[in-house]
N, CA, C and O atoms as a GROMACS GRO file, in nm:
protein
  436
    1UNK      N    1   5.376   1.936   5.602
    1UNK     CA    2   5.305   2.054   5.649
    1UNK      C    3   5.225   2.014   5.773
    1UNK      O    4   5.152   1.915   5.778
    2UNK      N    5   5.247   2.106   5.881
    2UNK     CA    6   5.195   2.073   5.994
    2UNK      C    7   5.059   2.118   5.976
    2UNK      O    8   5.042   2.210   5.897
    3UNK      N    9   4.921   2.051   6.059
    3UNK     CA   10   4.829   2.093   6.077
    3UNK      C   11   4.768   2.216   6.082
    3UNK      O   12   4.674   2.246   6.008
    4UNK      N   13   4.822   2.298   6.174
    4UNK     CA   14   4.816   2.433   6.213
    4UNK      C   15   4.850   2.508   6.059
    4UNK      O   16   4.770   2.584   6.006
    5UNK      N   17   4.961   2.478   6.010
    5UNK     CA   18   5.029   2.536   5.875
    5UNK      C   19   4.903   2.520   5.771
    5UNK      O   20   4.875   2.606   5.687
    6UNK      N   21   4.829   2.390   5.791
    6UNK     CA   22   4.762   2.353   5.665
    6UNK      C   23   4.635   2.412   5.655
    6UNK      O   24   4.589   2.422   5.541
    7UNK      N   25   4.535   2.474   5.796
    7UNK     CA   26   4.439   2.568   5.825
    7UNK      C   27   4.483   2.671   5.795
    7UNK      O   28   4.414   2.736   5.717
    8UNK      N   29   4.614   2.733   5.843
    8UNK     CA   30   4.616   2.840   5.803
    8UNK      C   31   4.604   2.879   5.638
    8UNK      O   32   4.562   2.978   5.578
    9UNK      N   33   4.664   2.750   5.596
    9UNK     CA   34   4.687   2.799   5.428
    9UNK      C   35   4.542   2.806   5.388
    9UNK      O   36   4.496   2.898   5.320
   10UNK      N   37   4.468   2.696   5.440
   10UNK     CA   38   4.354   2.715   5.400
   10UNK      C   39   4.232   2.829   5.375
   10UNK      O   40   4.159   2.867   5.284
   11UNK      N   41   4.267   2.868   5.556
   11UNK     CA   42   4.158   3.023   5.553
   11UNK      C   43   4.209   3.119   5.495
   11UNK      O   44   4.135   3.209   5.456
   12UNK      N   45   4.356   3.127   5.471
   12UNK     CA   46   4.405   3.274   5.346
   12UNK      C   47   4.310   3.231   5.230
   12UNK      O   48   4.216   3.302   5.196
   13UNK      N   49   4.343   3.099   5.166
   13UNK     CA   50   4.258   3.065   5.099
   13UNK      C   51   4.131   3.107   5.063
   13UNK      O   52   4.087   3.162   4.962
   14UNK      N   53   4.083   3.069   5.165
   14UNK     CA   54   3.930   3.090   5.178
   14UNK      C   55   3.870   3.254   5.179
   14UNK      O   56   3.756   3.282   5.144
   15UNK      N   57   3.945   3.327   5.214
   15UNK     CA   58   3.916   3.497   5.247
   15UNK      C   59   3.967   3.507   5.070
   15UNK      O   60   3.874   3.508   4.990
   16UNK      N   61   4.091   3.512   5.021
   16UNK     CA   62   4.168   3.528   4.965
   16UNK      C   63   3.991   3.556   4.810
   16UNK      O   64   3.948   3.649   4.741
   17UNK      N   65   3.954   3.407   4.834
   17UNK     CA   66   3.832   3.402   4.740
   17UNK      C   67   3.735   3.413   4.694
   17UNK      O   68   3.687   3.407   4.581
   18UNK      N   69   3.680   3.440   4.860
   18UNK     CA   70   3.587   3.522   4.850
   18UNK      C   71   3.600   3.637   4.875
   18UNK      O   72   3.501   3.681   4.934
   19UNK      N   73   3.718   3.745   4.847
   19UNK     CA   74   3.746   3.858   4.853
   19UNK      C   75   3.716   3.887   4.679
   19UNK      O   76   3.643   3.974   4.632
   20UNK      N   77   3.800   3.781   4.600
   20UNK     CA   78   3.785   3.777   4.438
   20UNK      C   79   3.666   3.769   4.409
   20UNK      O   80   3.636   3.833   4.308
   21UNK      N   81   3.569   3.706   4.468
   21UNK     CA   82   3.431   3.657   4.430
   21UNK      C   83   3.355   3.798   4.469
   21UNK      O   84   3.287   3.834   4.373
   22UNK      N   85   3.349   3.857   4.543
   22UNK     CA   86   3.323   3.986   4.597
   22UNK      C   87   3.335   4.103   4.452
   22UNK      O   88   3.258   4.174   4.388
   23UNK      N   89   3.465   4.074   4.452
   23UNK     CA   90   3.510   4.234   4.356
   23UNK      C   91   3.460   4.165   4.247
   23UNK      O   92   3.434   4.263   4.178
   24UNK      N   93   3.419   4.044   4.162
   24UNK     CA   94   3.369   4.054   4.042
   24UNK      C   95   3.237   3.984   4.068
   24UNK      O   96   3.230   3.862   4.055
   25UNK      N   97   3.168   4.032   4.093
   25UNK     CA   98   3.019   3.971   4.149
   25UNK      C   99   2.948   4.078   4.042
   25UNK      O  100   2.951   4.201   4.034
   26UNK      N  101   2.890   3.986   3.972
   26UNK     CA  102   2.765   4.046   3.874
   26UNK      C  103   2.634   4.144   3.956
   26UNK      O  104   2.528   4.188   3.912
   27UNK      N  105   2.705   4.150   4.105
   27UNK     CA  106   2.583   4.240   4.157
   27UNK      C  107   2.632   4.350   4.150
   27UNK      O  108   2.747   4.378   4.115
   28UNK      N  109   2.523   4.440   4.193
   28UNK     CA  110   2.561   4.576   4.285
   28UNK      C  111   2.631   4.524   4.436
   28UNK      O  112   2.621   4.414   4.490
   29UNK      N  113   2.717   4.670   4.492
   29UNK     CA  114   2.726   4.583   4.618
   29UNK      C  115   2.656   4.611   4.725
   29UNK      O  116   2.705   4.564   4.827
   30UNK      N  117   2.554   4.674   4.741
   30UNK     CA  118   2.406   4.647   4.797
   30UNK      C  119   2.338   4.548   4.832
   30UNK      O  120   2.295   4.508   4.940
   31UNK      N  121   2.333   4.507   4.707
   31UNK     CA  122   2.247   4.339   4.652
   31UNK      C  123   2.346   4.254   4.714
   31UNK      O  124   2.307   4.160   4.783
   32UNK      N  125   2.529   4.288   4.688
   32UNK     CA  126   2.578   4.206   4.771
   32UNK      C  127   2.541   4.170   4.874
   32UNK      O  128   2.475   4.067   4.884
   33UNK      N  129   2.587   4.274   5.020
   33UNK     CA  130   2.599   4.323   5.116
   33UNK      C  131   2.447   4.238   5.195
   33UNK      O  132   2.435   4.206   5.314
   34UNK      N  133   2.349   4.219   5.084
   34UNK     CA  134   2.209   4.181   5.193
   34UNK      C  135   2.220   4.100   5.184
   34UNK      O  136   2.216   4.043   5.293
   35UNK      N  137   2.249   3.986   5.040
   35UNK     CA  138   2.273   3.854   5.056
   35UNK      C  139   2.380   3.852   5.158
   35UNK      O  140   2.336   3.881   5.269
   36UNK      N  141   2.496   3.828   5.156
   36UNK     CA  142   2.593   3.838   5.293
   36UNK      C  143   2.493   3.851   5.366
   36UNK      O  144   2.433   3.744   5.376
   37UNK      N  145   2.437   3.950   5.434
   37UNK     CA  146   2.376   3.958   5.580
   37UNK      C  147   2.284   3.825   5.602
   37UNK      O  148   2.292   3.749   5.699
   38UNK      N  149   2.180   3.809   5.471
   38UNK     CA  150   2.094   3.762   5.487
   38UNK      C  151   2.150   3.591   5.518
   38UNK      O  152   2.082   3.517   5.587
   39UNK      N  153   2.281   3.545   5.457
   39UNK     CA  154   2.375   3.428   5.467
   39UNK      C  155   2.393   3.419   5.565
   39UNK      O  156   2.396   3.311   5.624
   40UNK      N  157   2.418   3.557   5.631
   40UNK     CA  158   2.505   3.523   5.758
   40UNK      C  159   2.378   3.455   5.909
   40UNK      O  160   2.392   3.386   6.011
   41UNK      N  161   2.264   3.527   5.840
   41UNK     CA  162   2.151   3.510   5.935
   41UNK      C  163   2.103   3.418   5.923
   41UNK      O  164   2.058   3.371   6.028
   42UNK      N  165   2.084   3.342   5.808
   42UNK     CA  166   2.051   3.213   5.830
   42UNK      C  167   2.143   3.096   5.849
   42UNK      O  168   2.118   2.980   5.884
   43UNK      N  169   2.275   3.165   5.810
   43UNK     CA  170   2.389   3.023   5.880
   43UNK      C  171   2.411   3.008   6.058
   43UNK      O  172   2.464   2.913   6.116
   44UNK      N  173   2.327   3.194   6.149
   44UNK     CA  174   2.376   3.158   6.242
   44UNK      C  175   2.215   3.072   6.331
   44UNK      O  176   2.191   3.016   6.438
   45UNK      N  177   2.141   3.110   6.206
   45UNK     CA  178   1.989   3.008   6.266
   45UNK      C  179   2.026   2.867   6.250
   45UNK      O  180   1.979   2.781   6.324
   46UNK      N  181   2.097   2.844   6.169
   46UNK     CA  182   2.123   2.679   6.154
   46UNK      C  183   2.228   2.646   6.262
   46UNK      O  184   2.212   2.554   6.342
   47UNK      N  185   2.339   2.727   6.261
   47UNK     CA  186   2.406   2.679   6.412
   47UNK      C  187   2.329   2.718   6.570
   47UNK      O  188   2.373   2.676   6.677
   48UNK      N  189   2.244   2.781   6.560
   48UNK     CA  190   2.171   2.786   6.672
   48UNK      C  191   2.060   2.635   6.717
   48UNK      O  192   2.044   2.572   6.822
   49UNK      N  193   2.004   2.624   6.585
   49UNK     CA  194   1.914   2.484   6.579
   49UNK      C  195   2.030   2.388   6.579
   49UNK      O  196   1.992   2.281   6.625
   50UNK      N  197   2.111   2.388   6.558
   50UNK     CA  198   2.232   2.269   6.582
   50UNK      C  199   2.262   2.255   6.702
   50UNK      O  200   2.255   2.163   6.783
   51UNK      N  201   2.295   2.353   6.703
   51UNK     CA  202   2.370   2.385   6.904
   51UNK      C  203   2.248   2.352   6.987
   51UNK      O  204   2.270   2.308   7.100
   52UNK      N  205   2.129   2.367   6.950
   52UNK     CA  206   1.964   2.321   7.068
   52UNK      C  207   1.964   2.146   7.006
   52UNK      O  208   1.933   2.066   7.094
   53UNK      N  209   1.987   2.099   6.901
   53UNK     CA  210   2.004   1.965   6.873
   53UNK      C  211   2.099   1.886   6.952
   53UNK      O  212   2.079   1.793   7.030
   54UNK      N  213   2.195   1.937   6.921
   54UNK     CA  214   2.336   1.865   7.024
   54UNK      C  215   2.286   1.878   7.162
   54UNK      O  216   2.250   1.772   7.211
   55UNK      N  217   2.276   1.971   7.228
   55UNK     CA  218   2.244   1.985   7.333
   55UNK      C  219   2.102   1.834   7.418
   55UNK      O  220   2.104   1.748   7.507
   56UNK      N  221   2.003   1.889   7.316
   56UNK     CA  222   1.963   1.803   7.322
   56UNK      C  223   1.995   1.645   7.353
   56UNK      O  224   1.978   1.596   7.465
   57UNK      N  225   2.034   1.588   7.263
   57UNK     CA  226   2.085   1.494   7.184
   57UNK      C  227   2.184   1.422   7.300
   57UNK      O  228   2.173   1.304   7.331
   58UNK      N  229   2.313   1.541   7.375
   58UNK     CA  230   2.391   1.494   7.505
   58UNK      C  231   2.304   1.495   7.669
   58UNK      O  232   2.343   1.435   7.769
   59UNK      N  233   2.216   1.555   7.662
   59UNK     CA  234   2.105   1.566   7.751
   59UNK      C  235   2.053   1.367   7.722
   59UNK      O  236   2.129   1.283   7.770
   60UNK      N  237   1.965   1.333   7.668
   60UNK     CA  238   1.908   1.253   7.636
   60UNK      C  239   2.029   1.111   7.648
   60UNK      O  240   2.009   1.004   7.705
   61UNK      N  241   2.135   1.146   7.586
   61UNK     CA  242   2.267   1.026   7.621
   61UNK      C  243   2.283   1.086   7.777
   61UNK      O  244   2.332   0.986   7.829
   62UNK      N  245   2.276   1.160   7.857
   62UNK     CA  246   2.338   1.140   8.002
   62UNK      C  247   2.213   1.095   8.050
   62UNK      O  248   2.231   1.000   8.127
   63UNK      N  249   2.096   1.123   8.037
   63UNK     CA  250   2.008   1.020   8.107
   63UNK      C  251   2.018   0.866   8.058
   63UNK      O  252   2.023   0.773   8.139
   64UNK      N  253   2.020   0.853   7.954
   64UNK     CA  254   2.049   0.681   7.906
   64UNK      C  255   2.144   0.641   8.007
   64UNK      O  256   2.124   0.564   8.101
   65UNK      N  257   2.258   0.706   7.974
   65UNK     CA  258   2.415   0.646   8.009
   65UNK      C  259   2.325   0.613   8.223
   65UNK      O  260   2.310   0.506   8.281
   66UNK      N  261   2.285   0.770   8.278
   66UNK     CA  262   2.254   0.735   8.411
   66UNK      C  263   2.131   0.626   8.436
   66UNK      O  264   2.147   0.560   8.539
   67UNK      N  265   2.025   0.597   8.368
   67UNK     CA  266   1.973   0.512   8.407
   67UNK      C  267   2.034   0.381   8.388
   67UNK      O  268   2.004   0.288   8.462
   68UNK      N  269   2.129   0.366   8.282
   68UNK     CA  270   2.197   0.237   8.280
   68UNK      C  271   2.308   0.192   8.363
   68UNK      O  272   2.353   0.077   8.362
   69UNK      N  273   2.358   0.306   8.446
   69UNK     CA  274   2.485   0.250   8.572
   69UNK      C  275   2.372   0.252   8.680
   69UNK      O  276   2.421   0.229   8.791
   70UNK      N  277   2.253   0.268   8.685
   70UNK     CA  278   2.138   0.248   8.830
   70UNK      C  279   2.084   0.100   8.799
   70UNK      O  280   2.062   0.023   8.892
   71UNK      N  281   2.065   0.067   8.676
   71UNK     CA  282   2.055  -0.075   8.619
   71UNK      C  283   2.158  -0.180   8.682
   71UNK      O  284   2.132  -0.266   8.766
   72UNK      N  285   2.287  -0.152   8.618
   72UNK     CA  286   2.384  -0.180   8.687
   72UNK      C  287   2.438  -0.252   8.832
   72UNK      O  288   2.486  -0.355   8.878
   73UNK      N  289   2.388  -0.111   8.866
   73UNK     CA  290   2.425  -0.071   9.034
   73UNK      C  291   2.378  -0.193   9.086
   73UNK      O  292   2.440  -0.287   9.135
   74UNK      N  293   2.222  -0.171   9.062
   74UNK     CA  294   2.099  -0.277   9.118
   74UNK      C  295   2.147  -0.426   9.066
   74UNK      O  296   2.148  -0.518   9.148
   75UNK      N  297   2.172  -0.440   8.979
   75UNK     CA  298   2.199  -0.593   8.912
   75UNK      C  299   2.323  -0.651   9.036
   75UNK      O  300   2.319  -0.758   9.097
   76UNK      N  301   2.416  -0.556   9.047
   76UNK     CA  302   2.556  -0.583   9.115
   76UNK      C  303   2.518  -0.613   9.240
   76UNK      O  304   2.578  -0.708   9.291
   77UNK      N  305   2.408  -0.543   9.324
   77UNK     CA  306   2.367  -0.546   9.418
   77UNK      C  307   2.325  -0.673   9.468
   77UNK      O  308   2.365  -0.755   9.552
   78UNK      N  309   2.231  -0.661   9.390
   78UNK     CA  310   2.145  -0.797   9.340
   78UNK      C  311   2.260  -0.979   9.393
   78UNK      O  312   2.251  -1.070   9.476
   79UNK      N  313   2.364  -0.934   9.266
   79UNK     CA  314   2.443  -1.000   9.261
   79UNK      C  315   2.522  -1.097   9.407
   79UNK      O  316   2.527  -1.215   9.440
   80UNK      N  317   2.575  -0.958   9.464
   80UNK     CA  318   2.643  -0.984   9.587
   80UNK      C  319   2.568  -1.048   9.676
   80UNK      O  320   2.599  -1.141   9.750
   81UNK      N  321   2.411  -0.960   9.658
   81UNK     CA  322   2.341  -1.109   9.771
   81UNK      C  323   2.323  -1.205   9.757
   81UNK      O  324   2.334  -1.284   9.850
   82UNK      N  325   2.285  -1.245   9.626
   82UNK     CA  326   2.327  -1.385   9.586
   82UNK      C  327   2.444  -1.434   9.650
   82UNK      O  328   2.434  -1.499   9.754
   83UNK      N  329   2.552  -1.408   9.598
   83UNK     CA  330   2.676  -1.436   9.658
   83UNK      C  331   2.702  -1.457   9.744
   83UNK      O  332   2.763  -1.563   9.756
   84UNK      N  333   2.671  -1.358   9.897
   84UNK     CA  334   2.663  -1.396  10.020
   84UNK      C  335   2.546  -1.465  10.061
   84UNK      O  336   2.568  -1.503  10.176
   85UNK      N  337   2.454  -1.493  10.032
   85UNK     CA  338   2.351  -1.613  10.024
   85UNK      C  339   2.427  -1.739  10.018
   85UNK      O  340   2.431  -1.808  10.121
   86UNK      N  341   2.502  -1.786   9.889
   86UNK     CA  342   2.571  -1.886   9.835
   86UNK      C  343   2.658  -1.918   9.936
   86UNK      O  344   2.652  -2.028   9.989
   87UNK      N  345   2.743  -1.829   9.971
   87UNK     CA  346   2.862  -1.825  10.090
   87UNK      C  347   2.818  -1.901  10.194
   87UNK      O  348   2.852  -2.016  10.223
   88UNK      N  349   2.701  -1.792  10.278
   88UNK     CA  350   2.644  -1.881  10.360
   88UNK      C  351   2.628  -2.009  10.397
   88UNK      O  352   2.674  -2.063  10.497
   89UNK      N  353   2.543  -2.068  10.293
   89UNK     CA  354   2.512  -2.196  10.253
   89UNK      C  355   2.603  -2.291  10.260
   89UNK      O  356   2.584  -2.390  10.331
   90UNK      N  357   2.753  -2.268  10.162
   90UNK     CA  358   2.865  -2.289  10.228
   90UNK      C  359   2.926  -2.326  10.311
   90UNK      O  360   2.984  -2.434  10.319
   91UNK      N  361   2.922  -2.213  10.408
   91UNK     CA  362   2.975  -2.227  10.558
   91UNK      C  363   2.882  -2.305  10.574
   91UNK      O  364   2.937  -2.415  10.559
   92UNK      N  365   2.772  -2.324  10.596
   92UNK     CA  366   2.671  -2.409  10.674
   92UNK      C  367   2.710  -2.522  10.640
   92UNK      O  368   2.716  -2.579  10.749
   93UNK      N  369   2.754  -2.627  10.532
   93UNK     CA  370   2.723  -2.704  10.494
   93UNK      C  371   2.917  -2.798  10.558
   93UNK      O  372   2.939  -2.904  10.616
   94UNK      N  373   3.000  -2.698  10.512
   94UNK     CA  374   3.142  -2.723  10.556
   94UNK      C  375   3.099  -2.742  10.698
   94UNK      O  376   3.116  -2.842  10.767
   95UNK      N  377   3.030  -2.611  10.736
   95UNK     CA  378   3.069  -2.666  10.900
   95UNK      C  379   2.958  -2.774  10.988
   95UNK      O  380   2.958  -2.779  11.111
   96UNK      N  381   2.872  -2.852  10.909
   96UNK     CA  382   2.833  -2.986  10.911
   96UNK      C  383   2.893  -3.066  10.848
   96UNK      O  384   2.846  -3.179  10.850
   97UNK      N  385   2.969  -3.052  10.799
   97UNK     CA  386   3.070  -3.152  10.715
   97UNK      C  387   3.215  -3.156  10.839
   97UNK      O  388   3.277  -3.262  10.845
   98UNK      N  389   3.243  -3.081  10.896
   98UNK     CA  390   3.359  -3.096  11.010
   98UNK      C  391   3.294  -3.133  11.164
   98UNK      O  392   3.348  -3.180  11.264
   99UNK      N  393   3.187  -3.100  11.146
   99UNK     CA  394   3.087  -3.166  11.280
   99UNK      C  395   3.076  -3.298  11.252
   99UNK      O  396   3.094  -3.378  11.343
  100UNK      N  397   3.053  -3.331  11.150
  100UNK     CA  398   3.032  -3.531  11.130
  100UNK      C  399   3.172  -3.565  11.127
  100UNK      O  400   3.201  -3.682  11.150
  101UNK      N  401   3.249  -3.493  11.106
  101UNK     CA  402   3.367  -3.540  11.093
  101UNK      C  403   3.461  -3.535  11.200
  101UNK      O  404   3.560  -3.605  11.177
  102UNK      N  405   3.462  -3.485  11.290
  102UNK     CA  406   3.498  -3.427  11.468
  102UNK      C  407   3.433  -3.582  11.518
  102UNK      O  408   3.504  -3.676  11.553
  103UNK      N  409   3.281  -3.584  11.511
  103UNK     CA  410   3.175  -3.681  11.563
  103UNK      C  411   3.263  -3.816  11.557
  103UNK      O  412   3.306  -3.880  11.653
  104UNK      N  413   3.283  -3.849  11.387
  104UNK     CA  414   3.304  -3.997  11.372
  104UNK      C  415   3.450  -3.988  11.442
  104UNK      O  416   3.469  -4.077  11.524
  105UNK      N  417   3.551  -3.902  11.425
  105UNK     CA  418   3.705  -3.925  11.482
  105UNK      C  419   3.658  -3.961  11.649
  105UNK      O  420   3.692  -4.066  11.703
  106UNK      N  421   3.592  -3.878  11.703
  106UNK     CA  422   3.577  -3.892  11.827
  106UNK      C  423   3.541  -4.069  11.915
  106UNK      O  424   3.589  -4.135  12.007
  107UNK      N  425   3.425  -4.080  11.812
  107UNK     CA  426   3.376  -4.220  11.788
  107UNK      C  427   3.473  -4.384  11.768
  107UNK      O  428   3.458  -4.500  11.805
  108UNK      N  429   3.588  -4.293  11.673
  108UNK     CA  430   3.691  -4.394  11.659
  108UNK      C  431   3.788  -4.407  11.737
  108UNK      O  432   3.879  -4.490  11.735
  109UNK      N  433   3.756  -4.274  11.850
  109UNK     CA  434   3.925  -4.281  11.936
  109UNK      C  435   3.832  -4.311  12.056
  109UNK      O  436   3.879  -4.330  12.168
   0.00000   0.00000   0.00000
């Protein structure tokens, strides 16, 4: 049974029983009818406080997530000057290392 097949069976289901639960309900259907309303009003206050939670909740992760690639950013930054610092140093040091070394050949010829 495909997915789609298996919701569907489900929500016939689901109507199917509380249609039964309905027609033999020890209430009036008055008394029904307000509970229902009154269900329905507080299930859509709880998805409303859910939906301001989540919201929340992805608000608060996109500032994390953005202050942590500016963390990042800066560290990388950081990084590369190091790096070209190091480089530098490098070159400087190779190209006194081929200057003494030019010097002494010269010296020997």
């Amino acid at each position: 049974m495909s997915a789609k097949n298996y919701w569907l069976a489900f929500g016939i289901g689901v109507s199917a029983g509380a249609a039964i639960a309905l027609l033999y309900a020890p209430q009036s259907g008055v008394r029904t009818r307000r509970k229902l309303r009154k269900g329905v009003g507080e299930a859509g206050d709880y998805l409303h406080d859910a939906g301001d939670y989540l919201r929340s909740q992805a608000e608060r992760f996109s500032d994390e997530a953005q202050d942590a690639l500016k963390r990042a950013r800066n560290q990388a930054v950081h990084l590369v000057d190091k790096a070209g610092d190091h480089a530098g140093d490098a070159v400087d040091v190779v190209s006194g290392a081929v200057n003494s070394a030019v010097k002494s050949a010269k010296a020997i010829v």
